[in-house]
ROVEXPA-85850 format. One record per residue (C-alpha): residue in three letters; x, y, z; residue number from 1. Coordinates in nm, 3 decimals. Last residue first. Example, Ala and Ser with C-alpha at 12.3 -4.5 7.8 and 13.67 -1.06 7.14 Angstrom:
<recs>
SER / 1.367 / -0.106 / 0.714 / 2 .
ALA / 1.230 / -0.450 / 0.780 / 1 .
</recs>
This chain:
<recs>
UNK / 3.239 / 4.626 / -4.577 / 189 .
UNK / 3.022 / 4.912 / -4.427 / 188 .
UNK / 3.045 / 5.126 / -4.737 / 187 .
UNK / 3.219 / 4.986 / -5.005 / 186 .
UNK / 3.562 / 5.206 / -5.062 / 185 .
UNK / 3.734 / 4.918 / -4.910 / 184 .
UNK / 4.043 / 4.977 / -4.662 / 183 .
UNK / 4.360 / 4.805 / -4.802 / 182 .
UNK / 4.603 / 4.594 / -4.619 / 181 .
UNK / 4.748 / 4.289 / -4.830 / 180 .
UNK / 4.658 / 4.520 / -5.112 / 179 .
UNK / 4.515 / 4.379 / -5.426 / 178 .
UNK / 4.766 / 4.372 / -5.689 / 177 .
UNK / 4.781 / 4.580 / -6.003 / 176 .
UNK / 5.119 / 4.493 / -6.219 / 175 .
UNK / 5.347 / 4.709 / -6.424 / 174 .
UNK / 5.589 / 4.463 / -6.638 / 173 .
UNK / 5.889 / 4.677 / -6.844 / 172 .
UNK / 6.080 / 4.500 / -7.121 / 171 .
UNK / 6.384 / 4.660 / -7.210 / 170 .
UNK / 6.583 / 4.526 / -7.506 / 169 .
UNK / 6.967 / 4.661 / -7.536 / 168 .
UNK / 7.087 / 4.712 / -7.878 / 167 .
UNK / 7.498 / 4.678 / -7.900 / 166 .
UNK / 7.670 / 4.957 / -8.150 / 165 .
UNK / 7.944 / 4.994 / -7.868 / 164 .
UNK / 7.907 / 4.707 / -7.630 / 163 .
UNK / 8.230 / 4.546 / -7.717 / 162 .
UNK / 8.404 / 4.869 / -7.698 / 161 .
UNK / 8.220 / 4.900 / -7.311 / 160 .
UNK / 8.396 / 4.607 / -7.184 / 159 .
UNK / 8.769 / 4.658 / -7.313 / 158 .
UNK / 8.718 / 5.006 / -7.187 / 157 .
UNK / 8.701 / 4.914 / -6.829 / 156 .
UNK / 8.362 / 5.049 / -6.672 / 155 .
UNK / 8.085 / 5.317 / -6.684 / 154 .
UNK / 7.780 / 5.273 / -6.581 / 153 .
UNK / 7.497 / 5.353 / -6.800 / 152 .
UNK / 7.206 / 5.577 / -6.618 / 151 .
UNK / 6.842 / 5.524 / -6.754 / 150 .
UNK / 6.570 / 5.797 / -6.649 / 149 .
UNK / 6.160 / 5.709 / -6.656 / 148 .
UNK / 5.851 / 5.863 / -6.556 / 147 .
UNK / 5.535 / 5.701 / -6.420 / 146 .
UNK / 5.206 / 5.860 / -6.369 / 145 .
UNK / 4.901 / 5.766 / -6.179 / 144 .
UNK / 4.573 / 5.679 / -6.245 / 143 .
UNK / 4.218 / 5.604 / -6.059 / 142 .
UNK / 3.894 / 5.452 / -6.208 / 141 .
UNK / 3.897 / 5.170 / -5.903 / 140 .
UNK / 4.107 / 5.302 / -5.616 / 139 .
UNK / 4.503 / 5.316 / -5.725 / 138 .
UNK / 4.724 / 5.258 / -5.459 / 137 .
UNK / 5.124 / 5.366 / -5.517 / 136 .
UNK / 5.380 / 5.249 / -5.262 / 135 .
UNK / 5.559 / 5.190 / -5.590 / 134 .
UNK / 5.619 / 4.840 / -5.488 / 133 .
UNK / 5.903 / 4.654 / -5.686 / 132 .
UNK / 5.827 / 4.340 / -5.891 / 131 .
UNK / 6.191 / 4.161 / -5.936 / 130 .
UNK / 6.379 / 4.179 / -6.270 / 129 .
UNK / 6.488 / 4.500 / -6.098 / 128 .
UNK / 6.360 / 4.888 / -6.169 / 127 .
UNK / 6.575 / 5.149 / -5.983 / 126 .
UNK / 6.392 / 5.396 / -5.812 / 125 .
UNK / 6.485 / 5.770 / -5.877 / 124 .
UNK / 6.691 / 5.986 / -5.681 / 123 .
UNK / 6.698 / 6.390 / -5.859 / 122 .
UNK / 6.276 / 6.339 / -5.916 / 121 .
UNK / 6.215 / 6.611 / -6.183 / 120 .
UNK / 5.898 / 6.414 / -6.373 / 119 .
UNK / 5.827 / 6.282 / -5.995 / 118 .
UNK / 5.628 / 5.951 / -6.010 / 117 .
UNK / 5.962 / 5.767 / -6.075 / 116 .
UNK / 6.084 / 5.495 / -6.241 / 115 .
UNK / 6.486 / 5.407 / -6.323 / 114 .
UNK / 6.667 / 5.158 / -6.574 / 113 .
UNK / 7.006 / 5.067 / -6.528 / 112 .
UNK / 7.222 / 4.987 / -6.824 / 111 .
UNK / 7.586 / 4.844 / -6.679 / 110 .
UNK / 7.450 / 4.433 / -6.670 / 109 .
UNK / 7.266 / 4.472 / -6.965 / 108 .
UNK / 7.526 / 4.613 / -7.178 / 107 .
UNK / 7.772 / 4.352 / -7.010 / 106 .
UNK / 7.583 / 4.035 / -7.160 / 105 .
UNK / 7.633 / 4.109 / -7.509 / 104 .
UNK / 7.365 / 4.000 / -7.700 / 103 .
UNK / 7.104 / 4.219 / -7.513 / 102 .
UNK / 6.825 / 4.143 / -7.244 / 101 .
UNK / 6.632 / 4.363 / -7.008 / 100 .
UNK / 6.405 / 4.231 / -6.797 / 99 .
UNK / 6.187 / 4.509 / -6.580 / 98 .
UNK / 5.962 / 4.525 / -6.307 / 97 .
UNK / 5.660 / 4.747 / -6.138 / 96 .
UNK / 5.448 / 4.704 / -5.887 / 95 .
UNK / 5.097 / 4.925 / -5.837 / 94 .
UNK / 4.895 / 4.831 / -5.552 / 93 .
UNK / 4.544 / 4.762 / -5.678 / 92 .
UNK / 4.186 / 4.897 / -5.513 / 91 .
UNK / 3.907 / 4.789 / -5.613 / 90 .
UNK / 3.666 / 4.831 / -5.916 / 89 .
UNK / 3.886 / 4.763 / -6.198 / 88 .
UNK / 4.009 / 4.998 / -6.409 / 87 .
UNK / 4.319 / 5.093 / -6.247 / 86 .
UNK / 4.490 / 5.345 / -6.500 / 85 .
UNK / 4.822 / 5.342 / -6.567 / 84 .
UNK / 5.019 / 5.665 / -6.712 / 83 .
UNK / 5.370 / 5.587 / -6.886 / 82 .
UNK / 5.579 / 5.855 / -6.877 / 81 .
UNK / 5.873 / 5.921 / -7.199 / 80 .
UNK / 5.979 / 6.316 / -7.140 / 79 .
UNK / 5.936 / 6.461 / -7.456 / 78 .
UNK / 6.140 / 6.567 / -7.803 / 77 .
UNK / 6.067 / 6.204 / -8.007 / 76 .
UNK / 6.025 / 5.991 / -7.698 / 75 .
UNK / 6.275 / 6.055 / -7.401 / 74 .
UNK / 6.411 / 5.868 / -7.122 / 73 .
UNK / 6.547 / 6.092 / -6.861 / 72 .
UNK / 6.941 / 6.035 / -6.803 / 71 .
UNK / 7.066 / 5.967 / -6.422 / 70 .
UNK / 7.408 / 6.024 / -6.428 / 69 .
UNK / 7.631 / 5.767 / -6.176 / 68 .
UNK / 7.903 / 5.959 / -6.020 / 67 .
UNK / 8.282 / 5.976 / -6.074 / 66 .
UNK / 8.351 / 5.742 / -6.390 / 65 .
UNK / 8.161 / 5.947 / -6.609 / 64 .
UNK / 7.852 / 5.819 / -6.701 / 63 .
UNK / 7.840 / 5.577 / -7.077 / 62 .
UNK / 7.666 / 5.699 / -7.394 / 61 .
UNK / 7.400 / 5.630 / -7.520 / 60 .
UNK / 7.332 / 5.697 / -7.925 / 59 .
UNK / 6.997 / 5.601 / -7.964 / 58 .
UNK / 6.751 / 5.560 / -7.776 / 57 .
UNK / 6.386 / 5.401 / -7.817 / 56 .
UNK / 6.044 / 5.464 / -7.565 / 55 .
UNK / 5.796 / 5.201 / -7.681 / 54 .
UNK / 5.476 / 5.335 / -7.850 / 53 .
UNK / 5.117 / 5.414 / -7.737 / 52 .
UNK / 5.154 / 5.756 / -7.888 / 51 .
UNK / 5.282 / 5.848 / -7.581 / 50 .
UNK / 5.196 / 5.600 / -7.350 / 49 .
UNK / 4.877 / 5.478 / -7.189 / 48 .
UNK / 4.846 / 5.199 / -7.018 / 47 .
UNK / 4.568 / 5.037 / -6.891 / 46 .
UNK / 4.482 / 4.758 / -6.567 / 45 .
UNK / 4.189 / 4.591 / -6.458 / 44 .
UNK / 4.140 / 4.466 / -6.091 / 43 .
UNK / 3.771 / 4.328 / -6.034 / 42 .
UNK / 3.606 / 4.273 / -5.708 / 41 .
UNK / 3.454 / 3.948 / -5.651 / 40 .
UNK / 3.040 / 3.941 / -5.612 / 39 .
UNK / 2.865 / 3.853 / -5.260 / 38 .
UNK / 2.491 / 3.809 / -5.289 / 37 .
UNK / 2.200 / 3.777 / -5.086 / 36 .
UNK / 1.903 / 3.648 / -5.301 / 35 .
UNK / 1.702 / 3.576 / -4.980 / 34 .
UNK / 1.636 / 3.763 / -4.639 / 33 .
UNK / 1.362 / 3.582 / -4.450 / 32 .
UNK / 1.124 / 3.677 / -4.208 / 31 .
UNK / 1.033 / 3.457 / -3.837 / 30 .
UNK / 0.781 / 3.504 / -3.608 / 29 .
UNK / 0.786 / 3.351 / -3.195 / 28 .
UNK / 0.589 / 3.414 / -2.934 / 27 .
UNK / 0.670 / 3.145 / -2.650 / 26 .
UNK / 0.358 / 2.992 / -2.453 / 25 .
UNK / 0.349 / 2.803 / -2.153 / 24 .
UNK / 0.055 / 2.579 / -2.063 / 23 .
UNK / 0.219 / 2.283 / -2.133 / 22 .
UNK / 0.491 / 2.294 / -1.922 / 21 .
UNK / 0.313 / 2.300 / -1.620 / 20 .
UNK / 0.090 / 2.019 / -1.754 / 19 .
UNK / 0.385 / 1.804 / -1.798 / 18 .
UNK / 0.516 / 1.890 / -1.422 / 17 .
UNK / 0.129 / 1.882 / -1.285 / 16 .
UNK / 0.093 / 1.527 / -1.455 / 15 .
UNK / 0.478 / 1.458 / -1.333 / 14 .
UNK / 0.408 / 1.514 / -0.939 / 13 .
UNK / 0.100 / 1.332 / -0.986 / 12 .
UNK / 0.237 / 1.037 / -1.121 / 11 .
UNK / 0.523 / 1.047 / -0.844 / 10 .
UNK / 0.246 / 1.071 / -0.594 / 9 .
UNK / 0.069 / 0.771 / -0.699 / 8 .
UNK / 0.386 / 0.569 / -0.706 / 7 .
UNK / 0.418 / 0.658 / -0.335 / 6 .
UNK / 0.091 / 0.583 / -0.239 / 5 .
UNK / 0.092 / 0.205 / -0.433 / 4 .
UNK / 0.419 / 0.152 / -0.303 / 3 .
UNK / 0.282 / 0.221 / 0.098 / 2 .
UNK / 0.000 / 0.000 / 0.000 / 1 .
</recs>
C-alpha cells in the first residue's frame, strides 16, 4: 500500500510537471532575407603612353667614372611617362619590373633603368627583374604617372668597346595587386 501511495504521488508530481509545461507559450515570427549576394572585385589595368609606343635611344653613352648620371628617357622631343589606369573596381597596388636582355651580356648588366612619379625626381627607383612596390594605390577609375631615367655605368674600356653599336631590349611589367592591407571604398564592408 505504501508503493501504491508513493507511485501515486510520483504520477501526480509529473501530470502537474507536464501540464506545467504545457501551458506556456513562446511568441515567436520569423522573415527571411534571400538572393543575398557577394560578387569578386575586379582589378583591370591600362596603359597609356605616348603615342602608345615604346620609348627608343639612340646613341647612349656611358657616365663618367665619378658619379652615376641619371638620363630621362625621351620619346621624339618629350619626357617618356607611362600613365596606368586601375580599371577595376578595387583597389590595386601598383608594382613594377623590368628584364632587359642584349647580346652582349655587359650592356645589360651596366644599363640601369629608373621609375619615378616625380617628372624632376633627382633619386629615382631602380627597376629590378623583381616586382618593386611603388607604394602607389590606385582606387577603381584612378591613375598615376610614371617617368623614366636610364644611367649607363661606366667600366674598363675593353667592356664597353664590345658594347658599342649593341641594342639593349627593355621589357617593363606594371602589375595591379590587391593590397594585403587596403580599406574598401564599399560602405560598411
Amino acid at each position: 500500500m505504501v508503493n501504491k501511495k508513493m507511485l501515486l504521488s510520483i504520477l501526480i508530481i509529473a501530470f502537474v510537471g507536464i501540464a506545467a509545461a504545457g501551458t506556456w507559450a513562446n511568441f515567436v515570427v520569423s522573415a527571411e532575407s534571400t538572393g543575398n549576394t557577394l560578387t569578386a572585385g575586379e582589378l583591370g589595368i591600362d596603359l597609356n603612353r605616348p603615342l602608345q609606343r615604346a620609348f627608343a635611344v639612340n646613341g647612349i653613352i656611358p657616365d663618367s667614372k665619378e658619379q652615376i648620371e641619371y638620363k630621362c628617357l625621351f620619346f621624339f622631343e618629350d619626357e617618356y611617362f607611362v600613365n596606368i589606369r586601375n580599371t577595376g573596381n578595387i583597389p590595386g597596388q601598383l608594382f613594377i619590373s623590368a628584364t632587359e636582355s642584349s647580346s652582349v651580356q655587359s650592356l645589360a648588366d651596366n644599363v640601369k633603368i629608373y621609375y619615378s612619379t616625380n617628372p624632376n625626381d633627382p633619386n629615382p627607383i631602380e627597376i629590378t627583374d623583381t616586382p618593386v612596390d611603388t607604394g602607389e594605390v590606385l582606387n577603381g577609375g584612378q591613375s598615376t604617372t610614371l617617368y623614366f631615367w636610364y644611367s649607363y655605368k661606366n667600366v674598363d674600356s675593353s667592356i664597353q668597346n664590345n658594347e658599342m653599336g649593341q641594342t639593349l631590349n627593355v621589357d617593363m611589367k606594371f602589375e595591379l595587386r590587391n593590397p594585403e592591407t587596403s580599406v574598401s571604398t564599399i560602405p560598411g564592408a
